[in-house]
N, C-alpha and C positions, 0 to 999 in steps of 0.2 A: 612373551608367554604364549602356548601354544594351548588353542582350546581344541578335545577330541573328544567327541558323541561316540559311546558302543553302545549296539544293541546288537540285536540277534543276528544282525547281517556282518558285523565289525568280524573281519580275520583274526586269525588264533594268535598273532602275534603281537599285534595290538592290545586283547583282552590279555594277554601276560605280560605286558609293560604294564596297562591299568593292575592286577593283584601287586607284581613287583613293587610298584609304586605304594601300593598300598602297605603291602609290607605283612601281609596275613592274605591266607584263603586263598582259594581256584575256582575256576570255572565251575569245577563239579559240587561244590559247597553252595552252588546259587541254586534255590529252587527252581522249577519250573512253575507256570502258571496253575496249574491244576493241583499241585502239592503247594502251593504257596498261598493258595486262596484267594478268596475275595479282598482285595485293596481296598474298597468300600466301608464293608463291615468291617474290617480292621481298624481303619481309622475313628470310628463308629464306635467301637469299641474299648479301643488304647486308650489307655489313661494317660493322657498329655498333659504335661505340665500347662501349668496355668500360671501365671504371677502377674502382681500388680505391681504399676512403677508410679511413685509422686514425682510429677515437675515444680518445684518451688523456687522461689526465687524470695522466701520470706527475708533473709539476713540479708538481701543485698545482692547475690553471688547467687545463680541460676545451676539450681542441684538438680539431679534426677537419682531419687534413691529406691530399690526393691525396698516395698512395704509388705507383701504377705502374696505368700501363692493357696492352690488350694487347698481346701476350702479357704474361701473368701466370706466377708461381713462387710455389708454395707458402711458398716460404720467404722472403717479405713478412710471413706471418701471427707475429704472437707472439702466444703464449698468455697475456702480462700486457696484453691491450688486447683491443675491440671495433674487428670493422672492415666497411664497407658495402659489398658487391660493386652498382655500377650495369651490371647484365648490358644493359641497351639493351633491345629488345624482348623478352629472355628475362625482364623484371622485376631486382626487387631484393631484395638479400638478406644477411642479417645475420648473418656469424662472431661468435659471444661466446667468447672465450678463457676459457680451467679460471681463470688468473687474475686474470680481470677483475674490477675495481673496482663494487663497486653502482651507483655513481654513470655507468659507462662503459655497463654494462646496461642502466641507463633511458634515459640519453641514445641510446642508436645504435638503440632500438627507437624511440623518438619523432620522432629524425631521420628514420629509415627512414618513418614511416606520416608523417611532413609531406613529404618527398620523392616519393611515393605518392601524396598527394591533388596535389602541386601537378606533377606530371607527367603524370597520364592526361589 
C-alpha cells in the first residue's frame, strides 16, 4: 500500500489520481484559503457529533454499546460500567465508574488509545 501527502506543491497529475480515486470533484471545487475560511472557527462552530459508548461486561461477555449522542444526561452514566465520551474535535474521553469491573477498566482505556490512533 502506497502512502501519498498533496498539497499545494503535489504536481497536476498526482492531485488527479487523488479526485480519480476519489471518484467526485477537481482541483477547482477545492477552495482556496481566503474563500474557505477560518479552520478554527469552523471547527468552533460545527456541530459535531457527539456520542457516548458503555463498556460493560455485566452478563459476563464484555459489550461496548452507543447509549446516546447529543445532547447528553448525566444520568446515562452508571457507576457499575466504563463509558467513552467521542467529544468529535474536543477528543475523547473515558468515565470509569467507583464500580467498574478491572476487566471494563482496561478494556475502555485500550479501546480509548485504539480509537485515538485510528482517528487522528
Amino acid at each position: 500500500s502506497k502512502i501519498s501527502i498533496l498539497d499545494e506543491h503535489s504536481c497536476e497529475a498526482e492531485v488527479n489520481i487523488f479526485f480519480e480515486e476519489l471518484g467526485t470533484g477537481s482541483p477547482s471545487d477545492v477552495k482556496d484559503a481566503a474563500e474557505g475560511g477560518d479552520d478554527v472557527e469552523h471547527e468552533r462552530s460545527s456541530d459535531t457529533e457527539v456520542s457516548l459508548h458503555r463498556i460493560s461486561d455485566a452478563d459476563g461477555e464484555l459489550k461496548v454499546e452507543r447509549v446516546g449522542e447529543k445532547p447528553l444526561a448525566h444520568t446515562l452514566l452508571d457507576p457499575n460500567d466504563c463509558f467513552l465520551l467521542d467529544g468529535g474535535m474536543s477528543g475523547l474521553f473515558v468515565w470509569v465508574g467507583k464500580g467498574a469491573s478491572a476487566k471494563e477498566r482496561k478494556e475502555s482505556m485500550l479501546l480509548a488509545q485504539v480509537c485515538s490512533r485510528t482517528c487522528d
